[in-house]
DRENDO-1510 file (C-alpha; in Angstrom, 1 decimal, always signed):
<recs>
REC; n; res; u; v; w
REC; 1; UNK; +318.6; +171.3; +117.0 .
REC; 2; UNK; +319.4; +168.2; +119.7 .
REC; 3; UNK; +316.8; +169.6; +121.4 .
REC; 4; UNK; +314.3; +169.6; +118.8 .
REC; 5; UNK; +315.0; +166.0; +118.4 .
REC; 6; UNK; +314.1; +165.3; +121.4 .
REC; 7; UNK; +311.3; +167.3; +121.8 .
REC; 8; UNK; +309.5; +165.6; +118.6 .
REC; 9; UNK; +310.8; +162.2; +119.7 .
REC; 10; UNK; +309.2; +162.2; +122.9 .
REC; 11; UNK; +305.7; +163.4; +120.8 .
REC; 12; UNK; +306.6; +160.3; +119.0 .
REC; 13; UNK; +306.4; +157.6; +122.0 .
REC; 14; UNK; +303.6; +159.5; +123.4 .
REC; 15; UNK; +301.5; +159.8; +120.2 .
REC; 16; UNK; +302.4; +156.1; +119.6 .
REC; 17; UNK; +301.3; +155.1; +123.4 .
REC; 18; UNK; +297.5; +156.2; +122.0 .
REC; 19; UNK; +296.0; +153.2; +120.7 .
REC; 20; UNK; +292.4; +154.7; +120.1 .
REC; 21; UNK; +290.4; +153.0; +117.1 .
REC; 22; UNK; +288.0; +156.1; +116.4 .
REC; 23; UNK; +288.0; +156.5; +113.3 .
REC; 24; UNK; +288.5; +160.2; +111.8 .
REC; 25; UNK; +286.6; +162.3; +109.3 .
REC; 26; UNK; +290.2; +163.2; +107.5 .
REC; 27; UNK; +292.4; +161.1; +105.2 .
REC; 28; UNK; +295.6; +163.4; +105.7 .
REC; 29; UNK; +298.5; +162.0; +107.7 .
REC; 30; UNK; +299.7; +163.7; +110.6 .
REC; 31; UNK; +302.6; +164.5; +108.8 .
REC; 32; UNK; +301.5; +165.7; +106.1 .
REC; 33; UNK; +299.1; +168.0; +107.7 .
REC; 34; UNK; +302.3; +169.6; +109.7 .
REC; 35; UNK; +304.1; +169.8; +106.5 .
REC; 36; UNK; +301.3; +172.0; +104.9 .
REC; 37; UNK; +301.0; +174.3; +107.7 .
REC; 38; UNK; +303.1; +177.1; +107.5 .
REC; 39; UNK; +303.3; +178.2; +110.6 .
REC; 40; UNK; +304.5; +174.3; +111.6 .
REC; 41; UNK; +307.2; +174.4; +109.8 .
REC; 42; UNK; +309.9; +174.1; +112.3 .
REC; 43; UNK; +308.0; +170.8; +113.7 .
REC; 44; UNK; +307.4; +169.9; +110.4 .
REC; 45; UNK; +310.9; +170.0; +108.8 .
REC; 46; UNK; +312.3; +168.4; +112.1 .
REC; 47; UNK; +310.2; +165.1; +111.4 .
REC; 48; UNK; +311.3; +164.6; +108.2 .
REC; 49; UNK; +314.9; +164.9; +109.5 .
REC; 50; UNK; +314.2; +162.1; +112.2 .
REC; 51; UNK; +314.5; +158.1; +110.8 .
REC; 52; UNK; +311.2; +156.6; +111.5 .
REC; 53; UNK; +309.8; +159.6; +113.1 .
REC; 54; UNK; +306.9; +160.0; +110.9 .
REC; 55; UNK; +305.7; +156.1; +111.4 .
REC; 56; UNK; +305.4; +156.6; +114.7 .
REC; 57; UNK; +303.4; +160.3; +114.6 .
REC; 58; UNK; +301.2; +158.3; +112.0 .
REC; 59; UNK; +299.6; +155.9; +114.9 .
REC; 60; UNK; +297.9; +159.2; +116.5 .
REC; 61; UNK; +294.2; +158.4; +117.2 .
REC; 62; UNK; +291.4; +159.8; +118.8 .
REC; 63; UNK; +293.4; +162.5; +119.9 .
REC; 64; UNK; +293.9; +166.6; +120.1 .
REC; 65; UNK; +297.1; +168.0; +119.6 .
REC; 66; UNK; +298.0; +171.2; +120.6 .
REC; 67; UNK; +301.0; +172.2; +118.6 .
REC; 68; UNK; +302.9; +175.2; +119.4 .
REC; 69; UNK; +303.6; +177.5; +116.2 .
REC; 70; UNK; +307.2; +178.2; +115.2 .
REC; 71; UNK; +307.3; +181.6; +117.2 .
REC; 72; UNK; +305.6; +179.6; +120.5 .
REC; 73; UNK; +308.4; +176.6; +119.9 .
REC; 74; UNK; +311.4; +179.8; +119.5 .
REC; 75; UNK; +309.8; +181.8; +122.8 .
REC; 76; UNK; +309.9; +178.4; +124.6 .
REC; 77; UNK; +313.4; +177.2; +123.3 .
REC; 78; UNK; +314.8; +180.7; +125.2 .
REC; 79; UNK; +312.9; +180.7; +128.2 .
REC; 80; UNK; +313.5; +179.3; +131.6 .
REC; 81; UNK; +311.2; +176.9; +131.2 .
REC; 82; UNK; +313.4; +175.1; +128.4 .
REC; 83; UNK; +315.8; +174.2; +130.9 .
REC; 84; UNK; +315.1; +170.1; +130.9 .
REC; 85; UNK; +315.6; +170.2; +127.6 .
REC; 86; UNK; +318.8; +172.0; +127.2 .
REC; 87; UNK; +319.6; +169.3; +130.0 .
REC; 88; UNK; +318.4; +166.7; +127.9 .
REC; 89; UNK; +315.5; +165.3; +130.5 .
REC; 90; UNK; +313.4; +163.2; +128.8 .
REC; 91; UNK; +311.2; +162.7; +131.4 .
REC; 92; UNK; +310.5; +166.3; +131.6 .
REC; 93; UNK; +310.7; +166.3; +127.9 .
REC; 94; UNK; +307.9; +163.6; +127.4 .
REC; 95; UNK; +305.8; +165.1; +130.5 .
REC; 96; UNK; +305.5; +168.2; +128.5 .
REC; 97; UNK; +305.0; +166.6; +125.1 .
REC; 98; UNK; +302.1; +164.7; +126.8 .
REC; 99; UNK; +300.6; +167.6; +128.6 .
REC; 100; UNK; +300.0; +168.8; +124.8 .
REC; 101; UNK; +297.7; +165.9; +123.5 .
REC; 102; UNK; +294.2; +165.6; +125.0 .
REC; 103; UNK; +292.8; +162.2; +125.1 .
REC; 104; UNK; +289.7; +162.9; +122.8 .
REC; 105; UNK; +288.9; +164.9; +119.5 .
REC; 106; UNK; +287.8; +168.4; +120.6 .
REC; 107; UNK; +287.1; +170.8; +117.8 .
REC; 108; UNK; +287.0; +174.5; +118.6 .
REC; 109; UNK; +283.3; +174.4; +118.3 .
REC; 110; UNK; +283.3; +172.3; +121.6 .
REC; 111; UNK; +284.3; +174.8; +123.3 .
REC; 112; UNK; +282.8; +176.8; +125.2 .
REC; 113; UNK; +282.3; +180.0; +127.5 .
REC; 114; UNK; +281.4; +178.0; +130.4 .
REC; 115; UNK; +285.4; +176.3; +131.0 .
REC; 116; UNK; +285.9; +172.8; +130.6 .
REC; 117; UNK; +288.5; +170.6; +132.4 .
REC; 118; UNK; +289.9; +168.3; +129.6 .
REC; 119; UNK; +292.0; +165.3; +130.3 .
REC; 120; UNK; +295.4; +165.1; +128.6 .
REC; 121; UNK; +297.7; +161.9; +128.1 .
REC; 122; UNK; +300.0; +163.2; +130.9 .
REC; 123; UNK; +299.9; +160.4; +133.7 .
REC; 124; UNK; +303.7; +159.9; +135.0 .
REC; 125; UNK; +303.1; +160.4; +138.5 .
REC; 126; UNK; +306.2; +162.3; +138.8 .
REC; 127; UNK; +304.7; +165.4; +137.7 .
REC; 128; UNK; +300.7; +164.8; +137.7 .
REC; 129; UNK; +298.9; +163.0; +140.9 .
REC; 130; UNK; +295.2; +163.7; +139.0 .
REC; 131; UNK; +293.1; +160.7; +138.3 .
REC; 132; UNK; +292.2; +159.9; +134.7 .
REC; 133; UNK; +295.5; +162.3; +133.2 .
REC; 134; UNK; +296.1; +166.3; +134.1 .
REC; 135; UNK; +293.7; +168.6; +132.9 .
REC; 136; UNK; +294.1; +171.7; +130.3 .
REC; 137; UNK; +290.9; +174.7; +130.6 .
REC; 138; UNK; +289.6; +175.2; +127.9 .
REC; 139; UNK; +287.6; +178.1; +127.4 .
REC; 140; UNK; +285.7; +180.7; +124.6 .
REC; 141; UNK; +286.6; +184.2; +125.2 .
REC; 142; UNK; +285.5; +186.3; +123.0 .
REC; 143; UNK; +286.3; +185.1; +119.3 .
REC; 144; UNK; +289.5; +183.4; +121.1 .
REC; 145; UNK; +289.7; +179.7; +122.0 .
REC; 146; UNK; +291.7; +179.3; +125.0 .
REC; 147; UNK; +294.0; +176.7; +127.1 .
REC; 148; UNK; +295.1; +177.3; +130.6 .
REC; 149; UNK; +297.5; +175.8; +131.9 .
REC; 150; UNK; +300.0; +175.6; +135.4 .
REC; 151; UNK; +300.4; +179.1; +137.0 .
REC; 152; UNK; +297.6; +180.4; +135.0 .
REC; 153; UNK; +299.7; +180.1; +131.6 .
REC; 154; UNK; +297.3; +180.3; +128.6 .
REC; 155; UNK; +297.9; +179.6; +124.7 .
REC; 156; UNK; +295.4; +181.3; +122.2 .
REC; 157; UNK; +294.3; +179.1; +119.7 .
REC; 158; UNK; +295.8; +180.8; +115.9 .
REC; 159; UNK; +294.3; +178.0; +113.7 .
REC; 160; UNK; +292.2; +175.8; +114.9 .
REC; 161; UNK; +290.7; +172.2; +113.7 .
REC; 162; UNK; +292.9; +171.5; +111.5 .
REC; 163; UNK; +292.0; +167.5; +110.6 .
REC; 164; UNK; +293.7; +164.7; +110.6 .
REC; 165; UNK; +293.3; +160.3; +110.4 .
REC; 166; UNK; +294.3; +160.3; +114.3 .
REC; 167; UNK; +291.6; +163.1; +115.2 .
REC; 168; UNK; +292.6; +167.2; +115.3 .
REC; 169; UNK; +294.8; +169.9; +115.2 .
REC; 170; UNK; +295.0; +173.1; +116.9 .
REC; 171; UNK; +297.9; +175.6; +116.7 .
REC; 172; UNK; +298.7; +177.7; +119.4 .
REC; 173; UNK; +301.1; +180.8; +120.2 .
REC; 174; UNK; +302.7; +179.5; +123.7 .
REC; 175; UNK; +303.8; +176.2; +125.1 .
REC; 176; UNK; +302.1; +175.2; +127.5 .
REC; 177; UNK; +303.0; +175.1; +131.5 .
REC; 178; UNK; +302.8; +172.0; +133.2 .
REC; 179; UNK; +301.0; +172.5; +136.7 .
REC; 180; UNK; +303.3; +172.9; +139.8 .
REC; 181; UNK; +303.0; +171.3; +143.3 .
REC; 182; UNK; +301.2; +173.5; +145.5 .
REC; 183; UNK; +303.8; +174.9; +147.2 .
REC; 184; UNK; +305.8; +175.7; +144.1 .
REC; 185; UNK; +302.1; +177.8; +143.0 .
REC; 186; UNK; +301.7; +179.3; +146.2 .
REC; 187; UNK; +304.9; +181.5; +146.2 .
REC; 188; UNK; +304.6; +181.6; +141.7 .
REC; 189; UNK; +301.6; +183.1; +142.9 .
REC; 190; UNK; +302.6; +186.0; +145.5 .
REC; 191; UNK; +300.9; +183.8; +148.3 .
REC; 192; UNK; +303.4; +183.9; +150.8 .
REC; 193; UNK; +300.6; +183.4; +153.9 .
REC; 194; UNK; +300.1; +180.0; +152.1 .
REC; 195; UNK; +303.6; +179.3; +151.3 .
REC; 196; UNK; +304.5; +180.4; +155.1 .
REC; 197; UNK; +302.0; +178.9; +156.9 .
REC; 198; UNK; +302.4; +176.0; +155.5 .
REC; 199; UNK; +306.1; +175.5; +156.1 .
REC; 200; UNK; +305.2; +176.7; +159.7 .
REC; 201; UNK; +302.7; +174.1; +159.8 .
REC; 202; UNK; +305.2; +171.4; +158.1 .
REC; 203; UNK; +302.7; +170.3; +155.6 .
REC; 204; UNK; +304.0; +171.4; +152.8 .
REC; 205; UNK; +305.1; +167.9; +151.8 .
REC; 206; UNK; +301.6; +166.4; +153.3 .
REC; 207; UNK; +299.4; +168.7; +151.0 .
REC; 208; UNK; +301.9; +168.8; +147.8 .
REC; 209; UNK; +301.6; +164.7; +148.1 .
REC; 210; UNK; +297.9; +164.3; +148.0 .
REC; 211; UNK; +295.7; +163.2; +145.1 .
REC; 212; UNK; +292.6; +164.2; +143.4 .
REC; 213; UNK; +292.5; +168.2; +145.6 .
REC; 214; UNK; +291.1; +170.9; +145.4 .
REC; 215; UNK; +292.8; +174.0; +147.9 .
REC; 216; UNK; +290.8; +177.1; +149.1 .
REC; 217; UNK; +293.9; +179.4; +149.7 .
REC; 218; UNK; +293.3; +182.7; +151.3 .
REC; 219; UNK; +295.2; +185.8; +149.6 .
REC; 220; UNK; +297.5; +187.8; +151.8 .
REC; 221; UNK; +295.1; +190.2; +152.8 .
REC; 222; UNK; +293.3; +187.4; +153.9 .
REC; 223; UNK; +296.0; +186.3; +156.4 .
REC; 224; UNK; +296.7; +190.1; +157.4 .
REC; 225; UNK; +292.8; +190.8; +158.2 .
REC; 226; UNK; +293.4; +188.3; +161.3 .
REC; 227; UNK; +297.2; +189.2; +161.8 .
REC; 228; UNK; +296.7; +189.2; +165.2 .
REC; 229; UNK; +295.6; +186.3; +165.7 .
REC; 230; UNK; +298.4; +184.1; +164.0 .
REC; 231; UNK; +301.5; +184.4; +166.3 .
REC; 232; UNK; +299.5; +182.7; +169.1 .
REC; 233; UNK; +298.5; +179.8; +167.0 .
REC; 234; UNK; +300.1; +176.4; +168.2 .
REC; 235; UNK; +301.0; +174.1; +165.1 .
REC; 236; UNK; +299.0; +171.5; +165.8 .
REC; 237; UNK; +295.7; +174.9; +165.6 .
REC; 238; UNK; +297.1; +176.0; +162.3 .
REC; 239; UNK; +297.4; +172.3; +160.9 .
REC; 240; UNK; +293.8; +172.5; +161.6 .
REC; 241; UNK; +293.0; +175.7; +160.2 .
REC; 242; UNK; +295.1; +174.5; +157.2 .
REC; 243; UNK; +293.2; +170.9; +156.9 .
REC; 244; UNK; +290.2; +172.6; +156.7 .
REC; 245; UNK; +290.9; +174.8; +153.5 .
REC; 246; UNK; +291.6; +171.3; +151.8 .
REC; 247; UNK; +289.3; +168.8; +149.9 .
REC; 248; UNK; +290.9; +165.3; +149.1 .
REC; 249; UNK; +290.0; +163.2; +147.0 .
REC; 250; UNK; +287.9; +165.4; +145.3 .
REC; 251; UNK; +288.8; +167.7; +142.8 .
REC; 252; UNK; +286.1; +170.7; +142.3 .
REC; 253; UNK; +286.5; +173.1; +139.5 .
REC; 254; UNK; +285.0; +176.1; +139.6 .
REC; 255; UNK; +282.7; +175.0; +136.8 .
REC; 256; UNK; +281.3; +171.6; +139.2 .
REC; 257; UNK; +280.6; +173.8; +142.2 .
REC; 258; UNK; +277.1; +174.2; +143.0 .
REC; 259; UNK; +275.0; +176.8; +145.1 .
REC; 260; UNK; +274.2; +174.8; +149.2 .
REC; 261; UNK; +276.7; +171.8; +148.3 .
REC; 262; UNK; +278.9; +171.2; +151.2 .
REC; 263; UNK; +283.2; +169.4; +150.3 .
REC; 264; UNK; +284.3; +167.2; +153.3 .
REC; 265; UNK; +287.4; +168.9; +154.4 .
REC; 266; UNK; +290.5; +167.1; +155.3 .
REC; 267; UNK; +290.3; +168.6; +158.6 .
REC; 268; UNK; +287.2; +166.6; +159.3 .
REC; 269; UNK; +284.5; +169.1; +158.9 .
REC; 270; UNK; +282.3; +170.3; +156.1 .
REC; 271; UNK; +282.2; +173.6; +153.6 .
REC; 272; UNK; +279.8; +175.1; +152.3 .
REC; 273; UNK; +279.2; +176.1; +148.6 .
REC; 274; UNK; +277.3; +179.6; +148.2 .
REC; 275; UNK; +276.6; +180.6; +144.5 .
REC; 276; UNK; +275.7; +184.2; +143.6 .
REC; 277; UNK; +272.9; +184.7; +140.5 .
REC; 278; UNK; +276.0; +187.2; +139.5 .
REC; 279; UNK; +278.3; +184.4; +139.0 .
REC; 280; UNK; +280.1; +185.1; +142.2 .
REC; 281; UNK; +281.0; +182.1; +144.1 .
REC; 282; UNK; +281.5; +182.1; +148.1 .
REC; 283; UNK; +283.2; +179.0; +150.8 .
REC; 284; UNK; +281.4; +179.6; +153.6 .
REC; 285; UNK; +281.9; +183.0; +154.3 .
REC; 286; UNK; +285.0; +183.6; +152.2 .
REC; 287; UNK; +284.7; +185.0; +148.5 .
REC; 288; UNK; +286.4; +183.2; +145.8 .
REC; 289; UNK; +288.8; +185.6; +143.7 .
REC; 290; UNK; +290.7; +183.4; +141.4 .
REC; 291; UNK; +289.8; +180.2; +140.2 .
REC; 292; UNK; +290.9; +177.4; +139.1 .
REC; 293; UNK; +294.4; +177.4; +139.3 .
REC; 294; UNK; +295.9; +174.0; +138.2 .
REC; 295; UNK; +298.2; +172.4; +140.0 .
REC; 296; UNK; +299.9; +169.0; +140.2 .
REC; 297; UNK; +297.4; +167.3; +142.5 .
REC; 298; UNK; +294.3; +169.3; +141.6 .
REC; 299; UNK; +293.2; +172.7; +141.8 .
REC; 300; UNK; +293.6; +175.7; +143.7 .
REC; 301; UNK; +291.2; +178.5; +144.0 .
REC; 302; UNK; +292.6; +182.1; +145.9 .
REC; 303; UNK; +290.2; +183.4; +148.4 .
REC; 304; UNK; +289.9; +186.5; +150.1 .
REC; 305; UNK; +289.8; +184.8; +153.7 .
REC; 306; UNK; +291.1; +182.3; +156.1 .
REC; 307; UNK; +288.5; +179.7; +157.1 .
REC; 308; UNK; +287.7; +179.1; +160.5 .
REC; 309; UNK; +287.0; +175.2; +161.3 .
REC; 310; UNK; +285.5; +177.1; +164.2 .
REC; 311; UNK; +283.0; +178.7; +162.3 .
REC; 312; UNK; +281.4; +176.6; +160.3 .
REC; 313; UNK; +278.4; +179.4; +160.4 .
REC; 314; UNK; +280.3; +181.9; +159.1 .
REC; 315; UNK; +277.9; +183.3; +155.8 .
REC; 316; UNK; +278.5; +185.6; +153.2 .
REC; 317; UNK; +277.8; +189.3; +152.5 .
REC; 318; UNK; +277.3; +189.1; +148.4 .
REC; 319; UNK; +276.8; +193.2; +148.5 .
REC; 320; UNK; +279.8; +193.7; +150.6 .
REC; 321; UNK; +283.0; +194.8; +148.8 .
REC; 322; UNK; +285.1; +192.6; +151.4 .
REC; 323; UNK; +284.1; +189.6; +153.8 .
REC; 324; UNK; +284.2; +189.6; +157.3 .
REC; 325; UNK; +287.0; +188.0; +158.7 .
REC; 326; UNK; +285.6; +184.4; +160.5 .
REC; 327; UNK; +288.1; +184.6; +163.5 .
REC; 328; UNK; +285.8; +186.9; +166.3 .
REC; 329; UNK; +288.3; +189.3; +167.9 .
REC; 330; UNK; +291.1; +189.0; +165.8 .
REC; 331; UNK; +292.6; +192.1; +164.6 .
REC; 332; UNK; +295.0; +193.4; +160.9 .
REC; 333; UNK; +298.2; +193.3; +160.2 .
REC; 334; UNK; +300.3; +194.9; +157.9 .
REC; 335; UNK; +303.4; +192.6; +158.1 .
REC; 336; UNK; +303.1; +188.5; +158.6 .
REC; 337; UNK; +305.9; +187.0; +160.4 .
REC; 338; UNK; +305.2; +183.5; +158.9 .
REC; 339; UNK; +306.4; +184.8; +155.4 .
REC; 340; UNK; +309.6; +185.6; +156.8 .
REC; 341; UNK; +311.8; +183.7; +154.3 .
REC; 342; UNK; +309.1; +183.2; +151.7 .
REC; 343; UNK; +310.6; +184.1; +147.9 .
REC; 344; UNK; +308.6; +186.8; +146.0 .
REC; 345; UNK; +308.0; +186.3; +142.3 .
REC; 346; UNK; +309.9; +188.5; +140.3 .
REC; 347; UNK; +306.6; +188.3; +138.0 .
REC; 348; UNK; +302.8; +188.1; +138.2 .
REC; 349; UNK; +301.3; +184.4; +136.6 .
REC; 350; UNK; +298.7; +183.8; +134.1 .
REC; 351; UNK; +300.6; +186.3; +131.7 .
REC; 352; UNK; +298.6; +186.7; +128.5 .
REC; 353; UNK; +295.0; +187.4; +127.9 .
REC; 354; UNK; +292.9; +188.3; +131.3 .
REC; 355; UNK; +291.9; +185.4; +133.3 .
REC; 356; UNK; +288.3; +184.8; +133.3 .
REC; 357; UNK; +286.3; +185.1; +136.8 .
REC; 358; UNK; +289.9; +186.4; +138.1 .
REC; 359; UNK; +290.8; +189.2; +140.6 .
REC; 360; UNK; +294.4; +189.0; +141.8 .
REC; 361; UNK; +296.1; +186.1; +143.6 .
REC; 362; UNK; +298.6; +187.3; +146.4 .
REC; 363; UNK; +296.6; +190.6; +146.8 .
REC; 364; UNK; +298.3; +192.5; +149.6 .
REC; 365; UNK; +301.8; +192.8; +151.1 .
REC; 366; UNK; +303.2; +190.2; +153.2 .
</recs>
């Protein structure tokens, strides 16, 4: 129950930091919408149990809420994942609780199949380096409103727009997963050439410290198509190789990508943006699997090649089930030494409904 407290205390300062004057179509309290939703009840009866809890849920405005049902709150409460608050880390408490309120009132009739990238009130720069507040997806599948979150995590929508003075209410069935740093994805993820190379390359701290990015990472089979070629990289060549899968200071969803644009890499060169009349989407002459992953400092999107700052040419084969590697010469591998020492998840992300525009992440052995 201490935890609960603190859980709907921290909604309280958050809520309260909102100070919004849009005015709403509803005339029900935030309150007392949560005490006439059933399947709110465990939030609901918690608030009335907390001295001048519900004063400070009542200055709400302009915003979404995305309140986990009873059975989302109880899977939470016995996960892993529930760890700050059994330690009673309010940060981490009021990162979370933040992550869960979008700044803006977003029926589920604004959303659509195309995903949108939706600003929340998270901002602590502790666990979000994204300009303007970390983003949720949301996304139509189906009859089914979706939010994705870090590691792929999504929460289903179970009643949506349910109104209120401060803006709108959506209950979902899962909690949702604050993004990661890009290291912590990488091996969440099963990419342990990413997670390896960039230890080898000791930029794991340079890319997981960057703002607004976005992170072309190539799948394992990726890295073992020019196994060859790795051992006899010098660090400073693989920083390079590295550099140039990263944009800064940009971050480009899958949804802002557009057919012959060309992203500045960090390396110094350019990519270039190839979109397919199927929907398929191409970075130079690498094939993007899984998009938009969110992360701490951006986005990630799994590719099924390593770029080659080298060969900048390098062009797609849209017909062609896999892409030709863009290192000439360079032969496969089944093992990768620079995964040696590189954890393997005991589980696969984005559990829940399938992934939209997805096909795997690690993809390969290591």
């Amino acid at each position: 129950m201490y935890s609960q407290l603190l859980w709907l205390a921290a909604l309280a300062a958050v809520t309260a930091a909102q100070n919004s004057t849009t005015a709403q179509n509803s005339s029900i309290s935030l309150v007392d919408l949560l005490g006439a939703t059933s399947s709110l009840s465990t939030l609901a009866a918690t608030v009335k149990g907390v001295p001048g809890l519900a004063d400070s849920l009542g200055s709400a405005s302009n915003v979404t809420i995305l309140a986990p049902s009873n059975d989302a709150f109880e899977k939470f409460m016995t996960s892993p994942a529930a760890a700050a608050l059994a330690a009673n880390d309010t940060s981490a408490i009021q990162a979370l609780l933040s992550y869960h309120i979008l700044n803006g009132t977003y029926p589920a009739s604004a959303v659509m199949e195309m995903p949108a990238f939706i600003p929340t009130m998270l901002h602590n720069s502790a666990y979000a380096n994204v300009t303007g507040g970390q983003v949720v997806e949301a996304v139509k599948q189906g009859d089914n409103v979706l939010f994705y979150s870090g590691l792929l995590s999504n929460a289903t929508v179970t009643t949506a727009d349910q109104n209120f003075t401060g803006g709108v209410v959506h209950v979902i069935d899962n909690v949702l997963t604050l993004p990661q740093k890009i290291s912590t994805t990488a091996v969440a993820a099963g990419l342990t050439g990413v997670a390896g190379a960039l230890t080898r390359a000791q930029l794991v701290d340079t890319v997981d410290s960057l703002t607004d990015i976005t992170v072309f990472a190539p799948n394992n089979s990726g890295f073992q198509a020019i196994g060859s070629a790795l051992p006899n990289l010098t660090i400073p060549q693989l920083q390079s190789i590295l550099q140039y899968h990263v944009i800064n200071n940009t971050i480009a969803y899958s949804s802002t990508l557009r057919n012959n644009s060309r992203l500045p890499a960090l390396q110094g060169g350019d990519l270039l943006i190839t979109t397919e009349p199927n929907g398929d989407l191409f970075v130079n002459s690498a094939k993007i699997l899984l998009p938009d992953v969110l992360v701490a400092n951006g986005v990630v999107h799994v590719i099924d090649n390593v770029l080659n700052p080298n060969n900048t040419d390098a062009a797609p084969e849209p017909t062609a089930s896999t892409q030709t590697p863009a290192f000439a010469g360079a032969s496969a591998a089944t093992s990768l030494a620079i995964t040696s020492g590189v954890s393997t998840p005991t589980a696969a992300i984005g559990a829940g409904p399938t992934r939209a525009g997805g096909e795997g992440a690690g993809s390969g052995t290591s």
